[in-house]
C-alpha positions in Angstrom: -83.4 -5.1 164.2 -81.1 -7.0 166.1 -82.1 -8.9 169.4 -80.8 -7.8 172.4 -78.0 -10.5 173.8 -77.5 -9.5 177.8 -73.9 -10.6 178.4 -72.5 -12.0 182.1 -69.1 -11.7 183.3 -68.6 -15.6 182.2 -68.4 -14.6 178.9 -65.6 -12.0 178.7 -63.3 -15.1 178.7 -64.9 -16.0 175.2 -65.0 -12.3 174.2 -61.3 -12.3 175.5 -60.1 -15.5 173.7 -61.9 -14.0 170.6 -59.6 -11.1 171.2 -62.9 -8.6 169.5 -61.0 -5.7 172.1 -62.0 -2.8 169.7 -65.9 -4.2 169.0 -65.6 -4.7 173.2 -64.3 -1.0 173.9 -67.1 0.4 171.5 -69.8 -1.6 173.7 -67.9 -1.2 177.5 -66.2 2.3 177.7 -67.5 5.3 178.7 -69.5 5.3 182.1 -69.3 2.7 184.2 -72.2 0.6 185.3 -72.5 1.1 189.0 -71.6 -2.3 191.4 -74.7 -3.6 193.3 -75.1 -3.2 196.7 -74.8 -6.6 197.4 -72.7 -9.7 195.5 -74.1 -12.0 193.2 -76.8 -14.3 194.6 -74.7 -17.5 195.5 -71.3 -15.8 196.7 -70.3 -14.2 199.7 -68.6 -10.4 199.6 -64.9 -11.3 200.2 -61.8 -9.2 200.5 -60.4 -8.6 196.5 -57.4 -10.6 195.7 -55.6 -7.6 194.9 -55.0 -6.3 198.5 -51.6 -7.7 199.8 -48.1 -7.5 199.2 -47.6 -7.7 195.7 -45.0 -10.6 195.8 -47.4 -12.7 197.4 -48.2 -16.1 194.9 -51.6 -16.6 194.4 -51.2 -19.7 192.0 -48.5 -22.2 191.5 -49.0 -24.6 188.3 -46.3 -27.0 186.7 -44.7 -24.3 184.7 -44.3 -21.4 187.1 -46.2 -19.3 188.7 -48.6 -16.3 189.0 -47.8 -13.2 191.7 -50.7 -10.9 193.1 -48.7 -8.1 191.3 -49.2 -10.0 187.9 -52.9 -11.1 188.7 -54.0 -7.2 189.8 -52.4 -6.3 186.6 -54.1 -8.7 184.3 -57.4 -7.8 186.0 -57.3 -4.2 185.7 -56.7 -4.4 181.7 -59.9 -6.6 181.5 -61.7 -3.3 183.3 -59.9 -0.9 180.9 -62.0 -3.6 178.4 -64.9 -4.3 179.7 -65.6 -1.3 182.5 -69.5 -3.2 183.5 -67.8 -6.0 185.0 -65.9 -3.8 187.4 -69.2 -4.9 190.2 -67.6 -8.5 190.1 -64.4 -7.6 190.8 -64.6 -9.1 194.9 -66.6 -11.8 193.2 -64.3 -15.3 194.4 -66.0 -16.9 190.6 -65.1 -14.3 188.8 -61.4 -14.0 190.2 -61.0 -17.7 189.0 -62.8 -17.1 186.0 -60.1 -14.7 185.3 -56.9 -16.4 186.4 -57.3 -19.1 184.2 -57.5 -17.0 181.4 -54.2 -15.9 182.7 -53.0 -19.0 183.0 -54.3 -20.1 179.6 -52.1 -17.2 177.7 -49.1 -18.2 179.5 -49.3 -21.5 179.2 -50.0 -21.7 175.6 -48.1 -18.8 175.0 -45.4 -20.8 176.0 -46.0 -23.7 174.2 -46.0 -21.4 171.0 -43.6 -21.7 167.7 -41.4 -19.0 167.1 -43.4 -18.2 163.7 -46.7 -18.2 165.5 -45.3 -15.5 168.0 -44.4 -13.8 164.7 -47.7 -13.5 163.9 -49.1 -13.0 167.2 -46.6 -9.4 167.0 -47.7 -8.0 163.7 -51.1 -8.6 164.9 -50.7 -7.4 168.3 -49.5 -3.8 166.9 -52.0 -2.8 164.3 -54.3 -4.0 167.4 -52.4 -1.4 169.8 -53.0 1.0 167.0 -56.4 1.0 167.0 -57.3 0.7 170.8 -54.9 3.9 170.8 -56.9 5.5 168.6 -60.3 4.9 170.3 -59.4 5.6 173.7 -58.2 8.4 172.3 -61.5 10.0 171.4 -63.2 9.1 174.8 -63.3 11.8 177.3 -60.0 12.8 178.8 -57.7 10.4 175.8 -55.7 7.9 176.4 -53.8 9.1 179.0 -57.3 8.9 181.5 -58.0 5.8 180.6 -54.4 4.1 181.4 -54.4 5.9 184.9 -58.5 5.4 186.0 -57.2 1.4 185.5 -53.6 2.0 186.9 -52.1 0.7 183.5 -49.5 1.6 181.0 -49.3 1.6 177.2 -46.8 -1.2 177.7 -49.1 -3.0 179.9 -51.7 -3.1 176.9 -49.4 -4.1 174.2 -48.5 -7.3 176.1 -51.8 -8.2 176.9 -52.9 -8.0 173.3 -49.0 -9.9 172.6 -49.8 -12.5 174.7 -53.7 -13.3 174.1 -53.1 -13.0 170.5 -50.0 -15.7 170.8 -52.3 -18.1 172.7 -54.8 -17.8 169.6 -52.4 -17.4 166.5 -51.0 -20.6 167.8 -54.4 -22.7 168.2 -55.6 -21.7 165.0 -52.6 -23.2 163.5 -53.5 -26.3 164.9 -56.5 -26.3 163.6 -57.1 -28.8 160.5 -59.6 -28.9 157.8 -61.5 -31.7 159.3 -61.9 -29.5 162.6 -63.5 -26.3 160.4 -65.8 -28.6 158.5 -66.9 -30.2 161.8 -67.6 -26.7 163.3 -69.6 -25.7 159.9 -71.5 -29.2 159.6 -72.3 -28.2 163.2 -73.8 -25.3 163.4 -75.8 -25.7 160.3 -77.2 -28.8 161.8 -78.6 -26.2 164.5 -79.3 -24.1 162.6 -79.9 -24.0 158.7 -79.7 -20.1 158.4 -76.8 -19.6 160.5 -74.5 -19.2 157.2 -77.4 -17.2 154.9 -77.0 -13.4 154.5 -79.6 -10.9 152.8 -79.8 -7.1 151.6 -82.8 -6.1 153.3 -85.0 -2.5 153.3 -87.4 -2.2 155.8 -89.6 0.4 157.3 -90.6 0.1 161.1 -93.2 2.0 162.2 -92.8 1.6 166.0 -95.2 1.2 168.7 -93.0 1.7 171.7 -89.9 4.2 172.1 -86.5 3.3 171.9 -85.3 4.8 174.4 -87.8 5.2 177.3 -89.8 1.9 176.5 -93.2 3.8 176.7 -96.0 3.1 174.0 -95.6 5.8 171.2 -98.6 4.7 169.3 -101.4 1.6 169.1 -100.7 -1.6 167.8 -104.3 -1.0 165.8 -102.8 2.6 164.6 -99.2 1.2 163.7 -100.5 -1.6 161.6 -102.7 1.0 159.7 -99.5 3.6 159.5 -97.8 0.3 157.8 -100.1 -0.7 155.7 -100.1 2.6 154.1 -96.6 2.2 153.5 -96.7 -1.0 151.9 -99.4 0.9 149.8 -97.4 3.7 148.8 -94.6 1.0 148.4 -96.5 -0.8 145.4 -97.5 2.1 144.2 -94.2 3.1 143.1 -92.8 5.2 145.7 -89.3 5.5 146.6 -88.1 3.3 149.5 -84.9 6.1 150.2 -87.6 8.6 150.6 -90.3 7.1 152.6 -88.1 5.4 155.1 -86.8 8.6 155.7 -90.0 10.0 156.6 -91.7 7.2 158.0 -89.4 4.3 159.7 -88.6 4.4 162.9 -85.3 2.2 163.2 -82.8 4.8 163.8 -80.2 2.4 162.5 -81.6 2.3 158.3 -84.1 4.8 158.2 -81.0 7.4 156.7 -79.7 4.9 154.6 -83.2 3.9 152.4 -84.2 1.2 155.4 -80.8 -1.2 154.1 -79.4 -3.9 155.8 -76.8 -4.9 153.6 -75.1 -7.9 153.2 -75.8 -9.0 157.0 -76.3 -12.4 158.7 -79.8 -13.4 159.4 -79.4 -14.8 162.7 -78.6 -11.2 164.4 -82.2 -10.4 164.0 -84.8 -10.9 165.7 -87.3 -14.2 165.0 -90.3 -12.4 163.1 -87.7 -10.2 160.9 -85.2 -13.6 160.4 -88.3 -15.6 159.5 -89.6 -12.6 157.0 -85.7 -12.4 155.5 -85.2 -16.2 154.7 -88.6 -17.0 153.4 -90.0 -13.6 151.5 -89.8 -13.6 147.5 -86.7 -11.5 146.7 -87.6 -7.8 145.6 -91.3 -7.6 146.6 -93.2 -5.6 149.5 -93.8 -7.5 152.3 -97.3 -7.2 153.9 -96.7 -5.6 157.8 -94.4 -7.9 159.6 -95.0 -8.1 163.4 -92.0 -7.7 165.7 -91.0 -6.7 169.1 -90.7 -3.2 168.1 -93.6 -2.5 166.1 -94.4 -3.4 161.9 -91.8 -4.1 159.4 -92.7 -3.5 155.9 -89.8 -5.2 153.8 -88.2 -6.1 150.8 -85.7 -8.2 150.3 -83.6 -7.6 147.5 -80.7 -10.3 147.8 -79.9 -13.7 149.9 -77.1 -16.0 149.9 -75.9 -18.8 152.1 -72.1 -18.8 152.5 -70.2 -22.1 151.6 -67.9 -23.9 153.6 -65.4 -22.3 151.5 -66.5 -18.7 152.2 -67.1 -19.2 155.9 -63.5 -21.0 156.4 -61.6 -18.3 157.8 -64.2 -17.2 160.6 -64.9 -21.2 161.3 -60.7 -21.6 162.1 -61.3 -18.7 164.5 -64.4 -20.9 166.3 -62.4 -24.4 166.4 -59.2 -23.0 167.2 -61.6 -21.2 170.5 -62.6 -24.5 170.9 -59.0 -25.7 171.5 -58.8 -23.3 173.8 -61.8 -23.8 175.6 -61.3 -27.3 175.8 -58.1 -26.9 177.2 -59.4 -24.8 180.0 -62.1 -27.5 181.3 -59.6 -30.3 180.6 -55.9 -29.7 180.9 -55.7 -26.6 182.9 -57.0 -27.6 186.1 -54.5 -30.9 186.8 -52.1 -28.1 185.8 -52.1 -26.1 188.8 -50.8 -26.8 191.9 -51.6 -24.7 194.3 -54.7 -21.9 194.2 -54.8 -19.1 197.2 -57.9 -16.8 195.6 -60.6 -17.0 197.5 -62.8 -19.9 197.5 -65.7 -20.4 195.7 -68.8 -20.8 198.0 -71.2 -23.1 197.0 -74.8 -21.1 196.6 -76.6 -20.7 200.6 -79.9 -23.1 200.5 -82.4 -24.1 203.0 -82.7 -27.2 202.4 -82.1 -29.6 204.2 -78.8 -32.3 203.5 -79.4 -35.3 201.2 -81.0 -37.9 203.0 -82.6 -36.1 205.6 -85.6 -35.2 206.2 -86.7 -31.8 206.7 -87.4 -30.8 210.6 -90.8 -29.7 211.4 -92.0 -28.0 215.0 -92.7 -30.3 217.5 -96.4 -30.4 218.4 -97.3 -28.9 222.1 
């Protein structure tokens, strides 16, 4: 039961730096999401950067530059990646959003060892592999896919060469006092971020998955459970009964298990339930979002700092990077000729001045 996390086009730079392309293709390709009719409240519509002669420079910073050709480029592998954020393509924020993550893999690319870039290339092929291999199933292959977003294969690989080299370099600079910050962090926000737990469960659902509409009463679900936790005590197999009565799509085939998951990708009712029930006993009905959870929950650890080390490099070294992109990028660049962002349209009036009112006849 996982929540449902609605992403924004400002975080396929994280997704990006994170380089999760294969987790990212599962989620993004297939049919596109359909651009609104309008832009984004706060922008105006604006002619895309990529229309122009191909030559042009749109940004100069102190270490070279960045053509329209190289921009459309860069922006049409992110569609390849993430097809939904296709309807912000004309969007002036998004544009920038998007060049400095161009900027960011040149620039620490560039700034790379030689044995880092190493890395970055064994990596950046058994990544190729697998993105070959997915878009390979989709409807019309690979080959579809490269032309709908007017790439190549080539285009691809150096994508994944260069984001990967911007990373693989980062993390190396990353020191064991960085990773235990990150980890003394995000525990202090949260003590259950590191805890995992097997968990069966068996929802019976009040609404429908797929349509939203009310399948059954909260009254008459909360009675359905409670005969499953009865039959539960009684000694009834878990496999069996969540095959006939859960309805969680996602467990009810494999005996209602979680296995081995983190806590904090479920929602707060079913979290709460897996940190704090006695480990292999029958839950009473637990209330969620999508109905009455009857659980068990037959393991739960917390990872150490230790066990989480190699996930936490990943976090600080995308902190490098981020922190690079709000501090050192922008005295880096020289000369910017995207479109400007417009500051959101408001009716009020300047600071200072008062607002006018009709004049009384």
């Amino acid at each position: 039961m996982q929540q449902n996390k609605r992403k924004s086009y400002r975080t396929l730079a994280a997704a990006m730096m994170s380089l999760v392309l294969v987790a990212g293709l599962a989620a993004g390709c297939g049919k596109k999401e359909e651009a609104p009719a309008a832009p984004p409240t706060g922008t105006e519509a604006t002619t895309p950067a990529a229309t122009g002669n191909p030559a042009d420079v749109l940004v100069t910073y102190k270490d070279g530059s960045v053509t329209r050709a190289e921009f459309d480029k860069f922006v049409n592998i992110n569609m390849l990646f993430y097809p939904q954020y296709a309807q912000f393509k004309t969007d002036p924020a998004f544009q920038h959003d998007i060049m400095n993550q161009l900027l960011a893999f040149k620039v620490l690319g560039a700034r790379a060892e030689a044995k880092d870039k190493e890395d970055a290339a064994k990596q950046a092929k058994e990544q190729m592999e697998q993105i070959k291999t997915y878009l390979g199933m989709q409807e019309g292959g690979l080959e579809k896919a490269l032309k709908d977003n007017n790439v190549t294969e080539q285009d691809i690989q150096d994508f994944i060469g260069n984001s990967l080299v911007a990373i693989v370099s980062a993390e190396s600079k990353v020191t064991d006092a960085d990773v235990k910050k990150v980890y003394d962090e995000q525990l202090a926000k949260d003590p259950s971020v590191y805890t995992t737990a097997t968990v069966r469960h068996i929802l019976i659902g009040t609404t429908d998955a797929a349509t939203g509409k009310e399948t059954r009463s909260k009254e008459d679900a909360l009675k359905r459970a409670k005969e499953v936790q009865d039959k539960l005590k009684a000694g009834g197999d878990f496999d069996a009964l969540a095959k006939e009565y859960s309805d969680d799509p996602g467990s009810k085939d494999t005996g209602g298990k979680y296995e081995n998951a983190p806590v904090s990708q479920w929602v707060p009712e079913f979290k709460k339930a897996a940190i704090e029930l006695p480990l292999n006993q029958i839950s009473d009905p637990v209330e969620s979002q999508f109905g009455y959870h009857v659980m068990k929950v037959e393991t739960r650890t917390t990872k150490t700092l230790d066990q989480a080390k190699d996930a936490l490099r990943s976090e600080a070294a995308q902190t490098k990077i981020y922190e690079f992109l709000e501090k050192e990028l922008p005295g880096l660049i020289q000369t910017n000729n995207l479109p400007k962002v417009e500051a959101p349209k408001t009716d009020a009036p300047p600071a200072g001045e008062a607002p006018k009112t009709e004049e009384k006849k």
